[in-house]
PAVEXPA-964312 format. One record per residue (C-alpha): residue number from 0; residue in one letter; chain; z, x, y. Coordinates in pm, whole numbers, plus 32768, in hexadecimal, padded with zeros to 4 digits. Example, Ala and Ser with C-alpha at 12.3 -4.5 7.8 and 13.67 -1.06 7.14 Angstrom:
  num  residu  chaine     w     u     v
    0       A       A  830C  84CE  7E3E
    1       S       A  82CA  8557  7F96
***
This chain:
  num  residu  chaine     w     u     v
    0       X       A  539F  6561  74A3
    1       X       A  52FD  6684  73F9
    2       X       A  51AB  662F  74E4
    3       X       A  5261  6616  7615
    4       X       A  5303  676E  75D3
    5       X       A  51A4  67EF  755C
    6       X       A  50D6  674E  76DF
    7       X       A  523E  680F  77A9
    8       X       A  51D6  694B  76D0
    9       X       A  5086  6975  7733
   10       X       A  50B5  6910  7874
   11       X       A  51DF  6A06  78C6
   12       X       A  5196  6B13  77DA
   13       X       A  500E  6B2D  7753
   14       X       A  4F2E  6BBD  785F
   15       X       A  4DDB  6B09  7891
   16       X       A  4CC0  6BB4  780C
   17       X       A  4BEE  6C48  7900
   18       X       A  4AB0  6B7B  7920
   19       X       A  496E  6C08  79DE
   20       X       A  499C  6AD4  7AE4
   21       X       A  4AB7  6A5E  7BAD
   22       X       A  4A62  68E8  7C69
   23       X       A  4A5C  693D  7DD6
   24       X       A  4B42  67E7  7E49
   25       X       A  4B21  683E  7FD7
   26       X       A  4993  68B6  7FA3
   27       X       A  4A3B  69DF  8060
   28       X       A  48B6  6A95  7FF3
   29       X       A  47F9  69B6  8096
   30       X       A  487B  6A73  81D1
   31       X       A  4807  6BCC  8148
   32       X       A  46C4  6C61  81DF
   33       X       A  45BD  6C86  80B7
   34       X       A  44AA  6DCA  80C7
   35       X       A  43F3  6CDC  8012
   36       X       A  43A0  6C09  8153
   37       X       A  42CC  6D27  819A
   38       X       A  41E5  6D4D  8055
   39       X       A  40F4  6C91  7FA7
   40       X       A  411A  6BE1  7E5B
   41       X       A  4094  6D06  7D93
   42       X       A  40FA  6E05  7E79
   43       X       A  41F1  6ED4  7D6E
   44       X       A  40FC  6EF0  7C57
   45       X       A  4070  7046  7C51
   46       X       A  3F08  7052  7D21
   47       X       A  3DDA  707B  7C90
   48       X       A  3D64  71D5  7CC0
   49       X       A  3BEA  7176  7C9B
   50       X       A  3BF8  706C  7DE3
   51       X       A  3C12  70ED  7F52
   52       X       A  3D6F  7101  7FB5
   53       X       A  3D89  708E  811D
   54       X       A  3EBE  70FD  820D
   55       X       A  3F73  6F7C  8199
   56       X       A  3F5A  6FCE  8036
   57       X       A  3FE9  7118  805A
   58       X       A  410F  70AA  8148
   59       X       A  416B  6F7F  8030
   60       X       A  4178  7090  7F1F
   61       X       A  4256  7164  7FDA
   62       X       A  4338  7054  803E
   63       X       A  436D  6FFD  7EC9
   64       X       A  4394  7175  7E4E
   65       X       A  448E  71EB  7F76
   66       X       A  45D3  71F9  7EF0
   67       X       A  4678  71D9  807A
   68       X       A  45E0  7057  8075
   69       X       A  46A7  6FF1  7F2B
   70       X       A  47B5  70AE  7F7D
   71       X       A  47CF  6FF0  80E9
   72       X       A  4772  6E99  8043
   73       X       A  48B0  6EFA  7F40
   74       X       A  4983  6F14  8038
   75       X       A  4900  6DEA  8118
   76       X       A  4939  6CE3  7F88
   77       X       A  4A97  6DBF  7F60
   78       X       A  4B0E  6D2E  80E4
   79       X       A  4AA0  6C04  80A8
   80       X       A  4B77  6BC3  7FA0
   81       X       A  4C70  6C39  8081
   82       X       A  4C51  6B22  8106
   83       X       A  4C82  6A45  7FFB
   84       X       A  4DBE  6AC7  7FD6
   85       X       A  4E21  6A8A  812C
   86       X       A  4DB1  6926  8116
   87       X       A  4E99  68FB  7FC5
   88       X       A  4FCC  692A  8076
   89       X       A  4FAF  67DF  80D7
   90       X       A  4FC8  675D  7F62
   91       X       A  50ED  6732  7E9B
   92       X       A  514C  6833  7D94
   93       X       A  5174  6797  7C54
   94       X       A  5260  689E  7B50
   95       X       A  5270  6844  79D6
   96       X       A  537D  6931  78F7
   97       X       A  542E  68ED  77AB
   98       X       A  5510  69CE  76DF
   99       X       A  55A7  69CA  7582
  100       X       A  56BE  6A8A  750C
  101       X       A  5799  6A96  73C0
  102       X       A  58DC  6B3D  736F
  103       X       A  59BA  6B72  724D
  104       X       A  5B12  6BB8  7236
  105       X       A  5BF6  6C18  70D7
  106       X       A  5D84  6BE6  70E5
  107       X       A  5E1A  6CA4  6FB1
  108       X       A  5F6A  6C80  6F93
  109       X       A  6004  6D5A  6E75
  110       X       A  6159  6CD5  6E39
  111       X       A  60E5  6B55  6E77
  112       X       A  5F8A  6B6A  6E0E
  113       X       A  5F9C  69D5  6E13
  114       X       A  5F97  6A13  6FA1
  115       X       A  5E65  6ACB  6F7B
  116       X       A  5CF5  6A27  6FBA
  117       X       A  5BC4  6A60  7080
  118       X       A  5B27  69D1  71A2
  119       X       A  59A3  6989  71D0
  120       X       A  5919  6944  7341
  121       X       A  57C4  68E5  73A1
  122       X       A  575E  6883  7514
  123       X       A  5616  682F  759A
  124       X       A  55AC  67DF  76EF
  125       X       A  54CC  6773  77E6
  126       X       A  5477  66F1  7947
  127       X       A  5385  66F0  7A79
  128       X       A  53C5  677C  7BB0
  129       X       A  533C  6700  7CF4
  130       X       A  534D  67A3  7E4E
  131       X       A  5282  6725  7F91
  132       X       A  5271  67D0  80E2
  133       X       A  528B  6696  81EE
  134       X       A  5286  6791  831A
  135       X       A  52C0  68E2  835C
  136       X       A  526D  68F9  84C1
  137       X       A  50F6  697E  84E6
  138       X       A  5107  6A75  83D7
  139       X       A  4FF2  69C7  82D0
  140       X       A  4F20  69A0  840D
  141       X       A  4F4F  6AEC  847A
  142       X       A  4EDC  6B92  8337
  143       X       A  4DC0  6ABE  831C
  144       X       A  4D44  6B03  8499
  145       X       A  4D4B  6C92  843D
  146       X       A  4C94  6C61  82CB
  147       X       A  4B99  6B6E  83A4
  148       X       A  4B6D  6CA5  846D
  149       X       A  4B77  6D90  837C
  150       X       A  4A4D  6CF2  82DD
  151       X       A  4995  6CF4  8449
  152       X       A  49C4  6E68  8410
  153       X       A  4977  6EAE  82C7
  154       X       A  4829  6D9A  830A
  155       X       A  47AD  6E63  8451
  156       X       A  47F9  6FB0  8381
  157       X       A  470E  6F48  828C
  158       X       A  4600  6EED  837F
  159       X       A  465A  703C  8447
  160       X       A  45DF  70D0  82B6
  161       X       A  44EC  7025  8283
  162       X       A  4437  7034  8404
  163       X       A  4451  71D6  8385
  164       X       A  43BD  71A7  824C
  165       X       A  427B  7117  82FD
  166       X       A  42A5  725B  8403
  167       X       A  4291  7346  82E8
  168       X       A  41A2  7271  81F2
  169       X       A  40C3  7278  830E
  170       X       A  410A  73E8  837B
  171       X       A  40BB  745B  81FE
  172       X       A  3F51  7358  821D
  173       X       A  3EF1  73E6  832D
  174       X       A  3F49  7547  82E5
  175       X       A  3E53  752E  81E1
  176       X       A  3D45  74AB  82A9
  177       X       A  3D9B  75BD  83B5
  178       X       A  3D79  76E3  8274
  179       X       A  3C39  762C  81FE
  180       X       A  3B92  764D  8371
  181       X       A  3C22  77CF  8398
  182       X       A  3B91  77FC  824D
  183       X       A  3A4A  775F  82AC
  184       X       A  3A50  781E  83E9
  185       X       A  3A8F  7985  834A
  186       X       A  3988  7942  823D
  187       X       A  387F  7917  839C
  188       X       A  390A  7A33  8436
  189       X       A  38BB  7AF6  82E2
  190       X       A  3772  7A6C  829F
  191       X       A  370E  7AFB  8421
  192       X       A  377E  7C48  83D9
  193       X       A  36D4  7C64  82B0
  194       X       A  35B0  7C13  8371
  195       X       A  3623  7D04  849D
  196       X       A  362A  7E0A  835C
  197       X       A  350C  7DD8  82D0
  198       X       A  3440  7DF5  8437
  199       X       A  34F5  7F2D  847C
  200       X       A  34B3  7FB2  8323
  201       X       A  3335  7F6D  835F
  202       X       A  3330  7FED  84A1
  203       X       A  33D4  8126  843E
  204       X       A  32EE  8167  832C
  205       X       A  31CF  8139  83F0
  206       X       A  3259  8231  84FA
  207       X       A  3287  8136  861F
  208       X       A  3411  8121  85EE
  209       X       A  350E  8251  85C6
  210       X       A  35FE  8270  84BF
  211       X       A  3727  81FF  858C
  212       X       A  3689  80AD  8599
  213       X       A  3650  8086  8455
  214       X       A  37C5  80E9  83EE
  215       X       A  384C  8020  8527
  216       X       A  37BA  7EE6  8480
  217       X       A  3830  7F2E  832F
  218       X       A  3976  7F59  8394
  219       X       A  396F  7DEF  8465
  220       X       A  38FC  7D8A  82F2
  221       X       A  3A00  7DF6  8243
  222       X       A  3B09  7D84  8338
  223       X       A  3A43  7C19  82FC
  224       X       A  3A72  7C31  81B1
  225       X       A  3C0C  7C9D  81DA
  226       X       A  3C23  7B30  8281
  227       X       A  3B40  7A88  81B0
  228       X       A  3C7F  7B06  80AD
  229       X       A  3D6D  7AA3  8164
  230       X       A  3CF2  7948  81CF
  231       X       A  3CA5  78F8  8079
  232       X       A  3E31  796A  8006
  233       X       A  3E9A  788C  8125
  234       X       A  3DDF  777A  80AD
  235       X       A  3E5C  776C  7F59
  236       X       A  3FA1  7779  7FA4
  237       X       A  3FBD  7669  8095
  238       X       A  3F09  75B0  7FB6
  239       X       A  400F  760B  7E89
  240       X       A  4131  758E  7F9C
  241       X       A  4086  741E  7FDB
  242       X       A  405F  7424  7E86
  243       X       A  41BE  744D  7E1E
  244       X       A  423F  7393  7F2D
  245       X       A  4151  7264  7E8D
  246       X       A  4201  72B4  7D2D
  247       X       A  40B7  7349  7C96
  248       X       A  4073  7494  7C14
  249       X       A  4048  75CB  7D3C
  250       X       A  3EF7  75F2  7C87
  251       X       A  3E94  74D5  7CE7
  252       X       A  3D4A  7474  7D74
  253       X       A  3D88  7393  7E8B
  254       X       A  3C2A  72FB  7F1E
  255       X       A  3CC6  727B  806A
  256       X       A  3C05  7169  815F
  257       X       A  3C2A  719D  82D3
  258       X       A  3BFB  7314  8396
  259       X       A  3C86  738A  84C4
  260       X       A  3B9A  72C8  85AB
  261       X       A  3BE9  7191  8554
  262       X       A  3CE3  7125  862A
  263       X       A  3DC3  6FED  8613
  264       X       A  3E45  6EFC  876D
  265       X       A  3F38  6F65  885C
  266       X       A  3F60  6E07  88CE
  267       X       A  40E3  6E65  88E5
  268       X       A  40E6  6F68  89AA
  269       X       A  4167  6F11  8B13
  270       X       A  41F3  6F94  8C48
  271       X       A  430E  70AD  8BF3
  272       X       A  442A  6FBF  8C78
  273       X       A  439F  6EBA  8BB0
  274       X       A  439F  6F89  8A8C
  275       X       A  4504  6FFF  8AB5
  276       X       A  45AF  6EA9  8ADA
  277       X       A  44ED  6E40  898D
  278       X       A  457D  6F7D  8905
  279       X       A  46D7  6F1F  8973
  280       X       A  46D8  6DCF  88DA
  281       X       A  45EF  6DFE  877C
  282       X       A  4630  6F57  8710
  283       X       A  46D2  6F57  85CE
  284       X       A  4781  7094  85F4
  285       X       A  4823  6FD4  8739
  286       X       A  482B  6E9A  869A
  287       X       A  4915  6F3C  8584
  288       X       A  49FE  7004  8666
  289       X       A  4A3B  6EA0  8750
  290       X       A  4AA7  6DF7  8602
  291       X       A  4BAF  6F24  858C
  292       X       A  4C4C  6EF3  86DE
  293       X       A  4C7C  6D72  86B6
  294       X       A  4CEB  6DBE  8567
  295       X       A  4DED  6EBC  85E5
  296       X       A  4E5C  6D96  86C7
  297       X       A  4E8B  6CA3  85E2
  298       X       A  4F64  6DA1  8508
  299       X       A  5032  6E0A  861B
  300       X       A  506C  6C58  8611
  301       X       A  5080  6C6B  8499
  302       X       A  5193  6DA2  84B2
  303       X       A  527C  6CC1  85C1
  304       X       A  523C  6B6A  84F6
  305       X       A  52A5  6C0A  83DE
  306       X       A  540D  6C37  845A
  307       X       A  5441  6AD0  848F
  308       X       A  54DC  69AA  83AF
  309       X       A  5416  691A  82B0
  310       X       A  5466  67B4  8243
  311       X       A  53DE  6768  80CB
  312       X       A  5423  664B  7FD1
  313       X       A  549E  66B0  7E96
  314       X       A  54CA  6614  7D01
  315       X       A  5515  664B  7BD7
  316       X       A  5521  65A4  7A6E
  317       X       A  55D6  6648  794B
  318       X       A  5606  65E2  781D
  319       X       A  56E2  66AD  770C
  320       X       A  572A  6674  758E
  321       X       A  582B  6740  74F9
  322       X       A  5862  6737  7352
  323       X       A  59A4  67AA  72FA
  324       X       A  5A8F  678A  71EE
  325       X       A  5BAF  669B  71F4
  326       X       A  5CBE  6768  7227
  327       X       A  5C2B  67A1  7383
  328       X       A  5C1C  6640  73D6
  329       X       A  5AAA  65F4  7342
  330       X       A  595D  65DE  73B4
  331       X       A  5930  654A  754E
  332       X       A  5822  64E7  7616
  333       X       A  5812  6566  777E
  334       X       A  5740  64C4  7891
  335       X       A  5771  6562  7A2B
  336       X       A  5661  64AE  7B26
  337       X       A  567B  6510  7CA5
  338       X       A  55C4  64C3  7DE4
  339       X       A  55EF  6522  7F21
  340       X       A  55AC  6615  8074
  341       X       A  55EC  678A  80B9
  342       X       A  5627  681F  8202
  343       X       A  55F6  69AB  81F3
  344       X       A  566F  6A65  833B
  345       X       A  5632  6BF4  832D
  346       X       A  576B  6C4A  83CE
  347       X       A  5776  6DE9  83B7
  348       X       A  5678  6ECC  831A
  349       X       A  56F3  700E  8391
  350       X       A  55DC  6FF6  84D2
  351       X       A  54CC  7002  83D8
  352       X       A  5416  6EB4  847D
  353       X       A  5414  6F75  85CF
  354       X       A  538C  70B1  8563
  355       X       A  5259  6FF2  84BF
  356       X       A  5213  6F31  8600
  357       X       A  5245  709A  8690
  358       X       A  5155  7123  858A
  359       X       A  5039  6FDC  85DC
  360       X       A  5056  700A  873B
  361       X       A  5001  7141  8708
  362       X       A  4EDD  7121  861C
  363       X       A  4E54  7017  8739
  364       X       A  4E2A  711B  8824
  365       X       A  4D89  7208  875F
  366       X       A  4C90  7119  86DF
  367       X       A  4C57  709D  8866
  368       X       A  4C12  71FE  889D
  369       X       A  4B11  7236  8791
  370       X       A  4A6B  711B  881F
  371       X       A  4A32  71D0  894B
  372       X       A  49C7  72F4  888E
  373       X       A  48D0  722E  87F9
  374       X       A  4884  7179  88E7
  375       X       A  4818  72D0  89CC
  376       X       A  4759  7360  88B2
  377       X       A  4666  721C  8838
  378       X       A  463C  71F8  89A0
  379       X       A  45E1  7379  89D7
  380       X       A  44E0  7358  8877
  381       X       A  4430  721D  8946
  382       X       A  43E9  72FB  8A74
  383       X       A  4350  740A  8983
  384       X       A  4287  7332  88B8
  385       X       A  421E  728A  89C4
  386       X       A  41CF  73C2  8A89
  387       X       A  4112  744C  894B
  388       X       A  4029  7320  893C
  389       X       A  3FE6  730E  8A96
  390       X       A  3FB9  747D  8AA1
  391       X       A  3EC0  747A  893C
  392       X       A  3DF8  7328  89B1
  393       X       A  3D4F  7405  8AEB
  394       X       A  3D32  7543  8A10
  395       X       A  3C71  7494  891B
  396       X       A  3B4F  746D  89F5
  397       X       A  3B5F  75B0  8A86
  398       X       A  3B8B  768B  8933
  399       X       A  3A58  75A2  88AD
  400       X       A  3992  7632  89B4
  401       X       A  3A12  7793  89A0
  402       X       A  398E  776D  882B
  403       X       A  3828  76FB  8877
  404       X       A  382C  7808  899E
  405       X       A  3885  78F8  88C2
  406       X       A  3783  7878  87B6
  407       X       A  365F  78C8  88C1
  408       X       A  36E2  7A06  8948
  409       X       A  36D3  7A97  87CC
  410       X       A  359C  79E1  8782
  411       X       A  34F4  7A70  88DB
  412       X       A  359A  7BF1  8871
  413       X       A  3511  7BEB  86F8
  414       X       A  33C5  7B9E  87A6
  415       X       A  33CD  7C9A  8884
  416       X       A  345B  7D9F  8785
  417       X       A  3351  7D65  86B9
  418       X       A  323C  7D76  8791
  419       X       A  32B1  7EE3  87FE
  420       X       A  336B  7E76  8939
  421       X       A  34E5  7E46  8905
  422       X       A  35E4  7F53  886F
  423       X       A  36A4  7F1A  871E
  424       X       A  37EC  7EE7  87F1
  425       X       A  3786  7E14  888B
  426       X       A  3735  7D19  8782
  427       X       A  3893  7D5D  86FD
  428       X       A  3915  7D08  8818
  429       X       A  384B  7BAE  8825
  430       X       A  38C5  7B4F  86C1
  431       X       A  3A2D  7BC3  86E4
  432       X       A  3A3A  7AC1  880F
  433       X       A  396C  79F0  8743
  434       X       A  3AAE  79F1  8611
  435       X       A  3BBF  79E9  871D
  436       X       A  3B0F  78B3  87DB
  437       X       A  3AFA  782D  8686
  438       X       A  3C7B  785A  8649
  439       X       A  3CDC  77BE  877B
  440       X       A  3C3F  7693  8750
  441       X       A  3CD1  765E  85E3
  442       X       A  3E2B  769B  866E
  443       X       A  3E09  759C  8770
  444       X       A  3D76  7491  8669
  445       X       A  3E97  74E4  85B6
  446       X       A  3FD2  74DF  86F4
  447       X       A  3F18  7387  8776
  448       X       A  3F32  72E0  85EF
  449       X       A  408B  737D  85D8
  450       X       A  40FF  733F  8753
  451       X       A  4084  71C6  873F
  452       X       A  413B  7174  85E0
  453       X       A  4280  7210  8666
  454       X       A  4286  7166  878E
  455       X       A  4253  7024  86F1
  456       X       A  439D  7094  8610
  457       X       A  448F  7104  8719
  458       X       A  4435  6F95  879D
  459       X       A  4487  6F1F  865B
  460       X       A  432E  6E4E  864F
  461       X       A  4291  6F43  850F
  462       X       A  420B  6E37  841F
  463       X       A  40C6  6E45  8320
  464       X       A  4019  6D54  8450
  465       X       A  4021  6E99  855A
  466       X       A  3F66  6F59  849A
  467       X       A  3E01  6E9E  8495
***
């Protein structure tokens, strides 16, 4: 007796203690989307700073240190057990309870005090309670069908994340690359007007230059030097941001692999129209908004099943033991046992079931129309990317030979200036168009590695095998 009452205790009154695993009976995680599909065994362990990082390290480093991808895969585990619980209202519900009360009553009677006594009561109980849903019209499969959906969002949501994170993982490697050739570039530019000094210095002092010269080019030398500042500022900190982005110290010396020139496949890239009805059907942006508005359908169904009978078998088992004194009859032993069905009809609930059809319906268009919002605005990105590249791809060429053009034309004016022939401006002039040539073709290095990697996104096709 005492052991039965002890089990009916802890299963009614005792929480469980919490334990750092719960058995996932419907493997409702298997259907959760893992970053980790996306990395390499030893891809979280912090890099070695003394090895070449190359763009795919980098990108695998970021993906384990951006808080937006564990925050997306969090949500993705937390709807999948979402649906477990939808699955489980197809199991019975198994309820275990036991009580135990005592009571004591005096009867003091002055004048016949042989009438007087006391009475001692002890009761103890317990039973099982049994209730089984046998059909309640669609409603189970209702809220299943939106936390299936649900799940489609949450899993595209976390692609949509992590197809960013590779955006702006690459956007930061590149960046760096892109500061490293400016940097390069403005240390040139300085070294050849410290050379454009130090001829007009000579020149001056041996009286074949005037003074104008010689201050013209120390001027162009100091405003060289002013970049070379800046360039190196720039440098540092967009290496501090890959760095911290990486989960490493801003300090940081990153060595990374690849430059600007090296540029990866564009295998994917097709005709525009092709390009937008792959956008259509793989963007995970798209892909996330289509499954909210099948999961706003299916609770619209879930708000209008929910209204309708629901037909369950129920049980119970009690058993009851009551010690008592003799004056109230004794002790007695109580056992109730009952099976059967129970039909529950909502009849009235003051027009609160129509209201939160109302309130679905509702919900359904609004989602159907932030589809179409996003639908308009991945397809808009496409076009610009796409644009971008296309654009980038035949400036590349052209600013490469605007940069060896410019190369000669300074190289033909410092020989001329220093045989006697050309003027001080202009040599300036050849090595200002000289920098700017320069600067043009790093920032269309940089828009073609940028423009390629987002396209390859808003397609939702951004993986660690597009970048080689």
């Amino acid at each position: 007796m005492r052991a039965q009452i002890a089990l009916f205790v802890g299963l009614a009154m005792v929480q469980p203690p919490a334990i750092a695993y719960q058995p996932d009976v419907f493997d409702t995680e298997k259907q959760v989307l893992s970053p980790q599909r996306h990395l390499s065994g030893a891809a979280c362990t912090l890099p070695s700073i003394s090895h070449v990082l190359t763009l795919e390290n980098v990108i695998e480093h970021v993906l384990c240190n951006d808080p937006k991808i564990s925050l997306a895969w969090a949500n993705a585990k937390a709807q999948a057990a979402q649906i477990g619980t939808a699955r489980s209202a197809w199991l019975p519900r198994l309820t275990g309870a036991t009580s135990s009360n005592r009571s004591h009553q005096e009867f003091d009677y002055e004048n016949v005090p042989q009438l007087s006594r006391r009475d001692g009561q002890l009761s103890n109980s317990y039973g099982l309670s049994l209730s089984w849903v046998l059909l309640d019209f669609g409603r189970r499969s209702a809220a299943l069908d939106m936390a299936q959906q649900l799940l489609s969002v949450a899993n595209a949501s976390q692609d949509a994340a992590l197809q960013n994170a590779f955006v702006v993982a690459s956007q930061a490697y590149y960046s760096v690359l892109a500061a490293q050739r400016t940097l390069t570039a403005a240390l040139q530019v300085e070294r050849l007007a410290a050379q454009n000094f130090e001829a007009a210095d000579a020149k001056f002092k041996a009286g074949a230059a005037a003074l104008s010269d010689r201050l013209q080019a120390q001027t162009a030398l100091s405003q060289a030097r002013l970049r070379v500042t800046r360039d190196e500022g720039a440098f540092i900190h967009s290496s501090g941001v890959l760095a911290l982005r990486m989960g490493l110290s801003p300090q940081t010396r990153l060595d990374l692999a690849s430059d600007l020139d090296t540029f990866a496949a564009t295998d994917f890239v097709k005709s525009i129209d092709d390009l937008l009805i792959e956008t259509r059907l793989n963007n995970p942006g798209l892909l996330s908004a289509a499954a909210q508005v099948k999961a706003s359908q299916a609770a619209i169904e879930d708000a209008r099943a929910a209204g309708r009978p629901t037909l369950s078998l129920v049980s119970n088992l009690t058993r009851s033991h009551s010690t008592q004194t003799t004056s109230i009859n004794g002790d007695f032993r109580q056992r109730d046992q009952s099976i059967g069905v129970q039909l529950t009809i909502p009849l009235f609930e003051g027009f609160e079931r129509g209201y939160q059809i109302r309130n679905a319906m509702a919900r359904q268009e609004a989602s159907q129309a932030q589809m179409a919002d996003i639908e308009q605005r991945v397809v808009l990105e496409t076009w610009q990317f796409y644009q971008t590249l296309s654009i980038e791809t035949r400036s590349l060429q052209r600013t490469q030979e605007l940069v060896d053009q410019s190369r000669q034309s300074l190289e033909v004016v410092q020989g001329r200036y220093q045989s006697g022939v050309g003027s001080m401006i202009e040599l300036l002039n050849a090595l200002t168009a000289y920098a700017n040539a320069e600067q043009e073709h790093i920032q269309a290095l940089i828009s073609w590695q940028t423009a390629r990697l987002s396209l390859a996104a808003s397609l939702g096709q951004l993986n660690l095998s597009m970048l080689h």
